[in-house]
N, C-alpha and C positions, 0 to 999 in steps of 0.2 A: 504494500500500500504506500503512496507515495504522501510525503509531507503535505501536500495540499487536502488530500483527501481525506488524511487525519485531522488537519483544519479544519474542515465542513462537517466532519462528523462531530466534532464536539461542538462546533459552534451550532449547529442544529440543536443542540441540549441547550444552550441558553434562554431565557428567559428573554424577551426583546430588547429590554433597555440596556444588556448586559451587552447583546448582540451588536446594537447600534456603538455604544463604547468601542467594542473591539472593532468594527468598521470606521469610527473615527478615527483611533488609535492609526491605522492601515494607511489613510488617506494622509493624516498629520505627517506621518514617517517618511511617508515615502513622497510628498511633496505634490500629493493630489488635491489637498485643499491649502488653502494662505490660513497657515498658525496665528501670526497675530490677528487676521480678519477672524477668526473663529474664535481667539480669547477677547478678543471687542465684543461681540456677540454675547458672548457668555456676560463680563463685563459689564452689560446694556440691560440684559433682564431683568434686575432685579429694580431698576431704576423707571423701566418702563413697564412695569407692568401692572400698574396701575391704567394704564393710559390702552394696551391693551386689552385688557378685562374688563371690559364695560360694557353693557346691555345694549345702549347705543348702536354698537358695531358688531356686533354677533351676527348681523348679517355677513359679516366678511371672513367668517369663520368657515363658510362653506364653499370659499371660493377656492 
């Protein structure tokens, strides 16, 4: 069995949030997504999400 296949096979036991971790982790490393644009993000949540979470806008929740 080859190293990837052992990947998928455990990563199919994860739980999603754990899943999605380990594909950020994948993307971070290997220079698929911008690091600092992804720790801005993180960064940003907690400050906007007031401004998010509002009944107002839930229409936009479905888009």
């Amino acid at each position: 069995m080859s190293t990837a296949e052992q990947i998928m096979r455990e990563i199919q036991k994860l739980p999603e949030p754990l899943a999605r971790e380990v594909l950020d982790f994948i993307e971070l490393k290997h220079g698929l997504k911008d690091r600092l644009a992804e720790e801005l993000k993180l960064a940003q949540t907690p400050a906007m999400k007031h401004v998010w979470d509002n009944s107002e806008d839930e229409v936009w929740n479905d888009v």
